[in-house]
N, C-alpha and C positions, 0 to 999 in steps of 0.2 A: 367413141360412144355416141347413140343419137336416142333420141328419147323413144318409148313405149307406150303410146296412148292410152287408155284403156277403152274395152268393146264393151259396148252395151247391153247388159243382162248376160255377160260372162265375165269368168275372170281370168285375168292370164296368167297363164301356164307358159314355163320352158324348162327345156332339157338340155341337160351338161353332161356332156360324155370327154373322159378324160383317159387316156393312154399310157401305160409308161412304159420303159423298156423292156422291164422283163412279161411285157403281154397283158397281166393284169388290165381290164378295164372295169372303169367304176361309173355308172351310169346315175343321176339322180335327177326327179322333176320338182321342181317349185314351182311354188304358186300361190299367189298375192292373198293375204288375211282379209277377211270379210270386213266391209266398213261398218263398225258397230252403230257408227252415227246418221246413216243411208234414212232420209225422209222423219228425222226428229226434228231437227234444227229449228224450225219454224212451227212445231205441232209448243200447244199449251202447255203448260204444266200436270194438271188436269186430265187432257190426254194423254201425256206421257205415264203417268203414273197409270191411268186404265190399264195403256198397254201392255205396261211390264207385269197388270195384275198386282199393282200396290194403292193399298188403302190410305185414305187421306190420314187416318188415325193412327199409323204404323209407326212404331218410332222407330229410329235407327240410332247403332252404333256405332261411331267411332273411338276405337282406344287407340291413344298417341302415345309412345314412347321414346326416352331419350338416352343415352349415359348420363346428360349433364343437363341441371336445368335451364341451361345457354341455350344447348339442341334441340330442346324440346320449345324453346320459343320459334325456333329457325324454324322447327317443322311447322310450327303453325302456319306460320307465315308462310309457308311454301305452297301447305293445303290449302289457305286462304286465294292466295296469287291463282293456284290451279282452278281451284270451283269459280272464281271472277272472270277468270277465260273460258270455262267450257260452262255456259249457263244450262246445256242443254243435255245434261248429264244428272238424272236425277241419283241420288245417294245409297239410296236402298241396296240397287243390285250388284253398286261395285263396294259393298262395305265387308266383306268377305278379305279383297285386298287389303284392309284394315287388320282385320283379326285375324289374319294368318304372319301376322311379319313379328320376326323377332321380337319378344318383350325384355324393353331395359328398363334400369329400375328406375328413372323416371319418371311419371305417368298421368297423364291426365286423361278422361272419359268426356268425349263428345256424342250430345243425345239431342236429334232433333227428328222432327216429322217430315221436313222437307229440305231442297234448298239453300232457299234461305233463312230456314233456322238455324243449320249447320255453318254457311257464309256469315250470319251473323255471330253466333257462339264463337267462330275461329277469328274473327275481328276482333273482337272482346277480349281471348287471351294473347292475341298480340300486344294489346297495349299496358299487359302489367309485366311487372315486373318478374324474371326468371324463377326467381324465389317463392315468390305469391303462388307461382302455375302449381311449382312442384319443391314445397318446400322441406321433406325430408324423402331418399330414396325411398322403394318397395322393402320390405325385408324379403333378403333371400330365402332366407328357412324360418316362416312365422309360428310354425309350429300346427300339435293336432287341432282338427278342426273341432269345435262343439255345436252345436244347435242347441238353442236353449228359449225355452215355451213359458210365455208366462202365464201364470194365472188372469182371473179378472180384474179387467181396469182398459184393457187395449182397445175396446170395440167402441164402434162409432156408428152412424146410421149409415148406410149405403158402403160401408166397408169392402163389402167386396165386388162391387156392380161393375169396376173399371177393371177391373182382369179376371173379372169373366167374359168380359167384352171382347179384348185383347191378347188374352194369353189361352191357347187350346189346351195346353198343359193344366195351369189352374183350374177352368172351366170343368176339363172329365176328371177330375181328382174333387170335385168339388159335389157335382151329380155324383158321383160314387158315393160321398158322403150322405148325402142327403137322401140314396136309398138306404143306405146303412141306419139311417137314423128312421127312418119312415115307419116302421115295425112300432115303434118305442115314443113316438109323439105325435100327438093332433094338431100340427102345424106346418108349417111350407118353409123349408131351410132356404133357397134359393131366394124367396119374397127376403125373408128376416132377415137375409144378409146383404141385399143388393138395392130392396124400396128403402128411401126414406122415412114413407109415411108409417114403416112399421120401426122407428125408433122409439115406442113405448113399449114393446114387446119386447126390448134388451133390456128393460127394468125386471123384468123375471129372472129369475133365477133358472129355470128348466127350460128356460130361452133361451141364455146368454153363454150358459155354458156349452151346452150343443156347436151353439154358432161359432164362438169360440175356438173351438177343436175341430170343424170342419174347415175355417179359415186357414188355421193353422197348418192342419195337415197340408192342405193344398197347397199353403205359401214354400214346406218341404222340398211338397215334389216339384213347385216352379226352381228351387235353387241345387237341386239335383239335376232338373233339366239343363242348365248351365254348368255342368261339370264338378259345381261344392258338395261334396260326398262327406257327411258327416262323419267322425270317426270317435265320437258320442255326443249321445242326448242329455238333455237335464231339464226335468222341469221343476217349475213351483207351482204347491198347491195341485189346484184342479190342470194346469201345466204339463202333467207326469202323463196325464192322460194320453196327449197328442205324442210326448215322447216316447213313451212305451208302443206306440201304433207305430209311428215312423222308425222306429227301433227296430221293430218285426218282433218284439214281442209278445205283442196282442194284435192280432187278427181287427181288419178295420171292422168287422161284424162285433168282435167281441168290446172293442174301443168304445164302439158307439153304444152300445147297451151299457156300458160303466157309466160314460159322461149324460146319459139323457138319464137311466132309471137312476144313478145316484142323484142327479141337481131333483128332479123329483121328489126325492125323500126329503133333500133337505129344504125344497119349497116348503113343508111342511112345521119347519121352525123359524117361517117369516115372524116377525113383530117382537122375538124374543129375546136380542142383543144386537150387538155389534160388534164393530172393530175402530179402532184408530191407529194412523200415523204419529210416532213419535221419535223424534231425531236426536238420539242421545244413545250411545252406548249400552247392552245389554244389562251388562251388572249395571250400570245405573236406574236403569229402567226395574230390572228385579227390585232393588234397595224402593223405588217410588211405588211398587206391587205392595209392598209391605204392608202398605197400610190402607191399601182398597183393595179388600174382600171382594170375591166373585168376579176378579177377573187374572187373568193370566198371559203369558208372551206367547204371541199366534205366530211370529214369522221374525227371523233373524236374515234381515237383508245384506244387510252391508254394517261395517264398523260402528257407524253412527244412524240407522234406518232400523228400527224395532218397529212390528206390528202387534198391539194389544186388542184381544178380544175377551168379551162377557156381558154380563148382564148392563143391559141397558141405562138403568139408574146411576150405576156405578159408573160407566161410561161417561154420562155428563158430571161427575163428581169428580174422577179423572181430568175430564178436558177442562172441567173450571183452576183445577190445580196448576196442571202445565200455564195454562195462559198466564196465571197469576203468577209461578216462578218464571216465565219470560221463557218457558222451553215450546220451541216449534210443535206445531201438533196439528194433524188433520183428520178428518171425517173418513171414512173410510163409506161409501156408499152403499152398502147394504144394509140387511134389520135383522140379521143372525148373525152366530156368532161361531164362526168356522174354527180347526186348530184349538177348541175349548173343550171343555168337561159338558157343556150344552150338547155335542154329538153323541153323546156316548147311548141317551135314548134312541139313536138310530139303528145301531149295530146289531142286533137280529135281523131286522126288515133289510138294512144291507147283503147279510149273508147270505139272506132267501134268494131276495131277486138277482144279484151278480154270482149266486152257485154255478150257473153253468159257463161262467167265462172261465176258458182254459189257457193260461198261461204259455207260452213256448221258450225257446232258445231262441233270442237275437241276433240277429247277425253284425250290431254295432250295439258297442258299449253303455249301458245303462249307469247313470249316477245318481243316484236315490238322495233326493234332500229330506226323507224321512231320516232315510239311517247314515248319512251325510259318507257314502261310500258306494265303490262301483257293486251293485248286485246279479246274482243269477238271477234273471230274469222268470226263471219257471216259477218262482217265489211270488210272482206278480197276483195273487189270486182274490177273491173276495176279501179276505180279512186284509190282505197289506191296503187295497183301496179306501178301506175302513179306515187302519192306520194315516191313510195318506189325508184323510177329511181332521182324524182327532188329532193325530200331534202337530209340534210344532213344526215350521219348517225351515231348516237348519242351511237357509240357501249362502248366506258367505262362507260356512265352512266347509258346504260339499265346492262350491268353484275355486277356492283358494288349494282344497285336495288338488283338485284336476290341476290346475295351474303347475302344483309342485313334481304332476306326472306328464309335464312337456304339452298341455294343451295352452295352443298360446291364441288360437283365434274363435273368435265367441260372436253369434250371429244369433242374435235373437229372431225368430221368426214368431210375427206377428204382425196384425196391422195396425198395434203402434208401438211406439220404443215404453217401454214402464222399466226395464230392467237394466238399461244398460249404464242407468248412472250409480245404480248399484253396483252392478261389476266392476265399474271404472273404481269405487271407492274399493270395494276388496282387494283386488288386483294390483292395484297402484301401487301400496304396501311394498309384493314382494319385488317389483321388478320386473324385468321381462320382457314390458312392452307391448302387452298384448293389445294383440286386433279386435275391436268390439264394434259390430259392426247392427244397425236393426236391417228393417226390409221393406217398412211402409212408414206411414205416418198418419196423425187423421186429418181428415179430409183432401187427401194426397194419397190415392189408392191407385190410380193408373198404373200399367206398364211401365214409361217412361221413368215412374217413380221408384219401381222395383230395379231399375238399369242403372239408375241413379245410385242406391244403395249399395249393388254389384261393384259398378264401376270404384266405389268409395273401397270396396275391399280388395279390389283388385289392384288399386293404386298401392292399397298397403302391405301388398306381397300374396294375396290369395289368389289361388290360381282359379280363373275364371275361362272354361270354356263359353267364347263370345259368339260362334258359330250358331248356339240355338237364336240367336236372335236372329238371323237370315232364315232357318231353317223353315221349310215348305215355299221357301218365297223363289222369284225367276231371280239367277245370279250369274256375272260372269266378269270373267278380271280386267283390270285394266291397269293403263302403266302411269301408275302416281308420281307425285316426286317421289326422287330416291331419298334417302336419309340425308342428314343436315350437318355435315361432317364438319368438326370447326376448325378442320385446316392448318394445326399445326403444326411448325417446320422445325425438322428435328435434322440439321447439317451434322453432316461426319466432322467431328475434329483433326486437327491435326496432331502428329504424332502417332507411335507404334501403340500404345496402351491402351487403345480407345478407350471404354469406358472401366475397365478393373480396375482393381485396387489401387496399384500404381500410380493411373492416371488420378486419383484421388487423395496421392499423399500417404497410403497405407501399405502395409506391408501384406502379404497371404498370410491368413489364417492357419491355412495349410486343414477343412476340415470340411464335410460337402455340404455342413449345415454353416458356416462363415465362412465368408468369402473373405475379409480382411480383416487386420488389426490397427490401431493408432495411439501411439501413447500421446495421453493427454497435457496441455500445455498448464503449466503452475501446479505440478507434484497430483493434480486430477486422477493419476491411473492412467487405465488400459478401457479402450475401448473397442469392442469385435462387433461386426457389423454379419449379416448371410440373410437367407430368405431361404425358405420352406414353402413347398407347395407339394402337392398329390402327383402333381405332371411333371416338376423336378424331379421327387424320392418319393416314385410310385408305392415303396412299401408304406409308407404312409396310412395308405388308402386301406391297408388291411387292419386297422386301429381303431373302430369305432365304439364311442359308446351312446347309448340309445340311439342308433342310426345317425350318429353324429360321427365326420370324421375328426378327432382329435388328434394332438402330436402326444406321446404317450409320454407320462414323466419321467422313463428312460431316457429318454434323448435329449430330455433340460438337464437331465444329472450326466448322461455323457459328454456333452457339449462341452459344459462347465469344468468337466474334470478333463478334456480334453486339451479347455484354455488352461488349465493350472499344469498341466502338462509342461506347457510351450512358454509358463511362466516359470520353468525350475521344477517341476517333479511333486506342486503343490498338490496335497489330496483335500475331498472336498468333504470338509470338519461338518457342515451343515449346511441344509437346503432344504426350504419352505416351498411348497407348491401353490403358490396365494388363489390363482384361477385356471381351470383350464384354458389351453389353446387351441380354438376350434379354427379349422381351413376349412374356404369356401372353395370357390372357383379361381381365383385368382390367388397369384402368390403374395406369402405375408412375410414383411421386411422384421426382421430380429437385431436386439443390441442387446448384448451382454456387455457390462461395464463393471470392471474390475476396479475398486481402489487401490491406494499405495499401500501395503503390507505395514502394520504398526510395529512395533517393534521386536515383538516377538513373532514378527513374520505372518503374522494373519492379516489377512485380505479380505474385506465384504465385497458381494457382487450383489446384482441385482441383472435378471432379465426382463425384457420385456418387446413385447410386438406392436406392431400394428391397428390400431381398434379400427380400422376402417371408415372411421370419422374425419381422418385427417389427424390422428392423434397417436398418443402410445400408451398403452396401457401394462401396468407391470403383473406380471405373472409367475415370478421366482425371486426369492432372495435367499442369503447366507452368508456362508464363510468360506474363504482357502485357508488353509491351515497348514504349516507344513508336513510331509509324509510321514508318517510315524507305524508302529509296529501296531497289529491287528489287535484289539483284545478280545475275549473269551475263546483261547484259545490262539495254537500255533496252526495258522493257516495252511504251512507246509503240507502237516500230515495229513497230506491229501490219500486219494482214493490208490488203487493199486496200479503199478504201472502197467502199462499194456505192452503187450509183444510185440517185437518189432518189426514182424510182417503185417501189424494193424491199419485198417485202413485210417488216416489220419482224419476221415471225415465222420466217424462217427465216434461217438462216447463211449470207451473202451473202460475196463476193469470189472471183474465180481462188484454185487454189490457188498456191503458190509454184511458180515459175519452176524446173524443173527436176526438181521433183518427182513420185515415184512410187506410183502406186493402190496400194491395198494392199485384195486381197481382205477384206469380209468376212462375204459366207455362211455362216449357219450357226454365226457367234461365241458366239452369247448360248444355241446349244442345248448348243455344245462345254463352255460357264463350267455351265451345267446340270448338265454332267453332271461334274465337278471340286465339286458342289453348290454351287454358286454361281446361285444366284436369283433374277433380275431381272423384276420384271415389268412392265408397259407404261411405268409411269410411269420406272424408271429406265432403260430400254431409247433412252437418249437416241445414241446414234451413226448418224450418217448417214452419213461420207464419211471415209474417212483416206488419206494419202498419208506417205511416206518421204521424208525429202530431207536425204540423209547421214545424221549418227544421229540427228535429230532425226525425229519424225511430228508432222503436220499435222492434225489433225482437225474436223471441224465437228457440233455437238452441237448435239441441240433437246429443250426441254421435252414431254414427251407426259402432259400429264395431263388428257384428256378432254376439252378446250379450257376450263378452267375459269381464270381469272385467279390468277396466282400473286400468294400474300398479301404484299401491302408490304413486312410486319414481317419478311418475312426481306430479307437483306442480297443472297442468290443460295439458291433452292432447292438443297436437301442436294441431289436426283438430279439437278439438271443437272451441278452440281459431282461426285458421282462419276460423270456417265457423260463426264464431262471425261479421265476417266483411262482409260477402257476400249479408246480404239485403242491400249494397250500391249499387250493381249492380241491384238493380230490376227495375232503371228504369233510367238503362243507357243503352242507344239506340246511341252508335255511331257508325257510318257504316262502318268506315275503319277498316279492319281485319288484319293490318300486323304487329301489333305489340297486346302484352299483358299488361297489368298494375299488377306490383306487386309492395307489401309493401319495403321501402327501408330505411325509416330515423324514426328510432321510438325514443319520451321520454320520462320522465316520467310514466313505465312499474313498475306494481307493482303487483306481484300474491302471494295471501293469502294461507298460508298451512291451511287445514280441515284434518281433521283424514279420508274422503274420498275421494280421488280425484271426484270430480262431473263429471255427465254424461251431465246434462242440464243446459241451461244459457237462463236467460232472459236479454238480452244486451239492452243498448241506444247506438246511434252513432249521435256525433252533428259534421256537419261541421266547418271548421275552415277556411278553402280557396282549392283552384283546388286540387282534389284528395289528401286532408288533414283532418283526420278524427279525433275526442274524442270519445274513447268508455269506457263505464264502462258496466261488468256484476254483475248477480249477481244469487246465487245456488237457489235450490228451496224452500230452507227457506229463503229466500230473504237477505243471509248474501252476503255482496261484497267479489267477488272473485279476479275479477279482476278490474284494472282500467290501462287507458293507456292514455298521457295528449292528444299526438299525434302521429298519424302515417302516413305517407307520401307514397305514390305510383307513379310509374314511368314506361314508357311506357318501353317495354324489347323487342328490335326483334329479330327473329327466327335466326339469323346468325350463332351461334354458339351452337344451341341448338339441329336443326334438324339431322335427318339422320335414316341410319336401320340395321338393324342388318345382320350381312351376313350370312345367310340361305345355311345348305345344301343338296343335294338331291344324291338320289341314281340313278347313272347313267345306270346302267342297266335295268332300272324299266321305263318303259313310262305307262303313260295312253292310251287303247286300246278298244273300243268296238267293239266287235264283235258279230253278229248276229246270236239269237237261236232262232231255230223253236220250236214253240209250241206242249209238247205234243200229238201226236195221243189222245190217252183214255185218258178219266178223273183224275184228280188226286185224288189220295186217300185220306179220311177224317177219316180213323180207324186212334185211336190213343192210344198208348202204356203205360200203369203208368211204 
């Protein structure tokens, strides 16, 4: 080889032409990539940034991600080393490389304007510690998202001047408002929200709220511009306003006429009360109402956060009280008295001027903290506005609702936080976890500020398209470090068993959900070790409820009754379902641990998984018992035998003599939509009939005609679609919860030399969603029998959410317009 200079003002080019026997030739030219850094190198800062077309005021993003918070130091440090060797490399146009690379959970968010703001921010987190950067993962599935609007109390003088500045998104969503509102007020939205000097003109009320709800909307569509697609609204107070627009159920035209002509009216009841902060419990707060007249509870925030309003006198009669019993209490800034029996002289003059707002269908979910519940939104009309000024507003109990319906991330949009330590106190309660996240602060209104709060939710598992931040700007990729792999060495051992059971001291299971067994040392029991995952035991994946994948509690009770199997023929006397088991992406390690049988041969077990903490959390307990004879009834007398030219794969025999079809059309879209999940493989019901109060049904395996594995005793989905003709003629309307099986006893499944495809089942009630079923294979031998099994409503709180999606930010969707050929196209065609 000898070297290739390069020519001046071209680049070089060659060509490889290659031969092979059979004739074939493959010809290709290369040719060297453009040097992206040709005449920077010594150009300023200043110029540099002219030239790429970027503004000294631009902030930029970088999101960093890791598996481990160890990795995610290494990347720092990696990005740091990089930006200290290439000085001449400003940020902006290669941060695209950034936000297109795998996100792990994790994360930390770099925001800077240049440089060296970025060189210095990536210094800073090299020197703490791993923990510090990234002290709990993202949640994979944080759940639905809410936007949620607070009333007044957020606004600040010059609130919005820094992204109107900064953000073209905000800016024309902000003029939009401000024509909308123009019709409806003798004042300048754009001055009132962006000068300083008009920070006395927020002390009005037919100011503040305007301003308000134009901020608000616009702060929407800047977190929509970022990819957070709200999947409902909520507001408080005058709140509902901006959520009902951003909702699409009010028209920005008809938005703005509610929020300017109602603060209007109630300009009109300046000087004539108030409100206060009082930090105590509602009933407590009612019980101190008791004895001061003229006033009443305006707002129900959180557990311990009451808002009382009324007459003014009473007001300081009230606040002298609290102070004196030592209870928190504060001013509440205004000299009306909103949420009181003081509105109620509005409500003609209300109905006049907002008669012609026309209400619509939303196209995202509305949660009314009037009627502390999701509403049809056509209902939005002059009187609920009314509504929304006189009563009270019931905000911990419409978010603690949501919460129990899988909304698990809450993003206050606003430019300042007033609500979110409310939330934190409602919320906190059930559990969950939820992401509560604001958007601005005051006097912290910048961009950078808004990327700042992004970034904080992004860390916490919301999915953030980062891509609008580059977007209209010059970009193009470069080769960063690669990721910060922490290199460790996993040597093959020696010996034939590598890593199975064997090599671990244990015996097979012998079951595809355990992998082994080991009897415990000092009379301990039995312990069975396996792992479950979507990508091991794809049927799996066809088991969700609220778009959750769950392990169904068929396959804890077959498991179980599988190890009592391999323990002597134990059947499982009883089994508690303590929690669901939800799988994510990765697989989850399972122990079922058997005790030593007492004396009369029963055996407690307990299961439990994985919590992905580094920990294990229990999710089944009961008993082995030994096998015993079915009661209510001789299980035998099973269905008719089938002829013996039958095909073995489906559920053979007349139904019973007397019995009646039972529609079912349409079951498995109805359990859908209750979210309940089946997919092909558990979609096992073919036929159900009624005959008195028992139902008759015939069930079949559908898993793609593949051979069900031996090692199970009866596949988990044939056994639960053994249950599902009890849903064919349950028609109950409320959707916000699921029933699943929780308290099974007396569980007995028969070994066959085949595991079976088909079941002809009975199912006799016992009491409210309390079932007997016996199956039986298509020689009519009993397979299984179970005495009872119990179901229980399950809501979405902790189940819902999505996965965070990513996208190629360089890449949009664009049509563009082709003229249609001149001449004909041609129809010769070539073998």
């Amino acid at each position: 080889p000898q070297p290739w200079h390069p020519t001046p003002h071209r680049p070089r080019r060659a060509a490889i032409s290659s031969f092979c026997a059979s004739g074939t030739n493959a010809h290709i030219i290369l040719q060297e990539p453009p040097d992206s850094n040709t005449n920077t190198a010594d150009a300023s800062p200043a110029a540099r940034d002219r030239d790429n077309g970027i503004g000294s005021d631009t902030p930029v993003v970088w999101p960093l991600s890791a598996k481990t918070p160890t990795a995610l130091t290494a990347q720092a440090q990696r990005l740091h080393h990089w930006l200290t060797q290439n000085p001449h490399h400003h940020p902006t146009p290669h941060a695209p490389t950034h936000t297109t690379r795998t996100q792990h959970p994790h994360r930390t968010t770099l925001i800077g304007h240049n440089h060296t703001q970025l060189t210095t921010a990536l210094n800073h987190l090299t020197t703490k510690q791993p923990d510090q950067i990234s002290p709990r993962p993202a949640r994979s599935r944080p759940g639905r998202v809410a936007f949620v609007f607070p009333g007044q109390g957020s606004q600040w003088p010059g609130m919005a001047a820094g992204l109107l500045e900064a953000s073209p998104v905000f800016a024309e969503q902000l003029e939009r408002c401000a024509e909308a509102l123009a019709p409806h007020t003798d004042w300048n939205l754009l001055e009132a929200v962006t000068d300083p000097a008009q920070a006395t003109a927020l002390d009005r009320v037919d100011v503040v709220q305007p301003a308000l709800f134009a901020v608000m909307v616009s702060l929407a569509a800047l977190w929509r511009s970022y990819g957070v697609e709200p999947d409902a609204v909520v507001g408080h107070s005058q709140g509902e306003i901006a959520a009902a627009c951003v909702a699409g159920a009010l028209s920005l035209e008809d938005a703005a006429r509610v929020v300017a002509l109602r603060s209007q009216e109630i300009a009109t009841l300046g000087g004539t009360g108030g409100m206060l902060s009082v930090a105590r419990p509602v009933a407590e707060v009612h019980a101190m109402l008791a004895a001061a007249p003229g006033l009443s509870v305006a707002a129900v925030n959180s557990p311990t956060s009451v808002l009382v309003s009324g007459d003014s006198a009473a007001l300081d009669a009230f606040h002298e009280d609290c102070v004196a019993e030592d209870v928190w209490v504060r001013r509440i800034p205004v000299d009306y008295a909103s949420h009181s029996p003081h509105i109620e002289s509005l409500r003609d003059r209300l109905r006049t001027v907002l008669g012609p707002v026309r209400p619509r269908a939303a196209s995202v979910a509305f949660h009314s903290t009037v009627a502390a519940e999701q509403l049809d939104t056509t209902a939005l009309d002059a009187e609920y506005w009314y509504s929304n000024l006189r009563n009270p507003v019931l905000f911990e109990e419409t978010v603690r609702a949501m919460a129990g319906q899988g909304y698990g991330v809450f993003i206050e949009v606003s430019p300042h936080t007033v609500l979110t330590t409310a939330l934190t106190q409602s919320l906190e309660p059930l559990g969950g976890d939820p992401v509560i996240a604001g958007s601005l602060t005051r006097d912290h209104g910048w961009l950078e500020d808004f990327l700042t709060s992004a970034g904080e939710a992004w860390e916490a598992g919301v999915p953030v398209d980062w891509s609008a931040s580059s977007a209209g700007r010059p970009t193009r990729r470069v080769e960063l470090p690669g990721y910060a792999f922490t290199r460790q060495r996993f040597w093959a051992g020696s010996g034939g068993d590598g890593d199975g059971p064997r090599a671990a001291g244990m015996k097979s299971a012998r079951h595809p959900l355990l992998t082994g067994q080991l009897p415990l040392a000092g009379g301990k029991g039995r312990l069975f070790t396996g792992r479950v995952s979507p990508e091991e035991q794809p049927w799996l994946a066809d088991h969700t409820v609220f778009e959750e994948v769950v392990v169904p509690g068929t396959a804890v009770v077959e498991l179980v009754a599988s190890a009592g199997d391999r323990l002597g023929g134990a059947a499982v006397e009883e089994l508690t379902l303590e929690a669901p088991l939800l799988l994510r992406d990765e697989a989850v390690g399972l122990q079922l641990h058997v005790q030593e049988p007492d004396a009369e041969g029963r055996a407690a077990f307990t299961v439990h998984a994985e919590d992905g903490a580094g920990g294990w959390a229990q999710h089944a307990s009961g008993v082995l018992g030994p096998r015993a004879a079915a009661r209510g009834g001789d299980p035998a007398a099973g269905p008719p035998r089938p002829p013996q030219d039958a095909d073995p794969s489906e559920p053979q025999g007349d139904p019973p003599a007397g019995a009646v079809p039972l529609a079912l059309d349409g079951l498995y879209d109805r359990l859908a939509e209750r979210g309940m999940g089946y997919g092909r493989t558990f979609r096992g019901l073919r036929a159900a009939w009624r005959l008195g109060d028992d139902i008759h049904a015939d069930v079949l395996l559908d898993d793609g005609g593949n051979e069900v594995d031996p090692r199970h005793l009866l596949h988990p989905a044939l056994l639960d679609a053994a249950f599902h003709a009890a849903f064919a003629e349950w028609h109950e309307k409320e959707s916000a919860t699921a029933l699943l099986p929780f308290a099974w006893s007396g569980v007995r499944l028969h070994r066959s030399e085949r595991a079976p495809r088909a079941l002809r089942v009975r199912l006799t009630p016992l009491g409210p969603d309390t079932l007997r079923m016996t199956g039986w294979d298509q020689d009519g031998r009993t397979v299984v029998t179970v005495d009872s099994v119990t179901a229980r409503p399950v809501s979405p709180a902790k189940l819902a959410g999505a996965r965070p999606a990513a996208a190629d930010c360089l890449f949009a969707v664009d049509w563009t317009p082709a003229a249609p050929p001149a001449d004909p196209v041609a129809t010769d065609r070539m073998a």
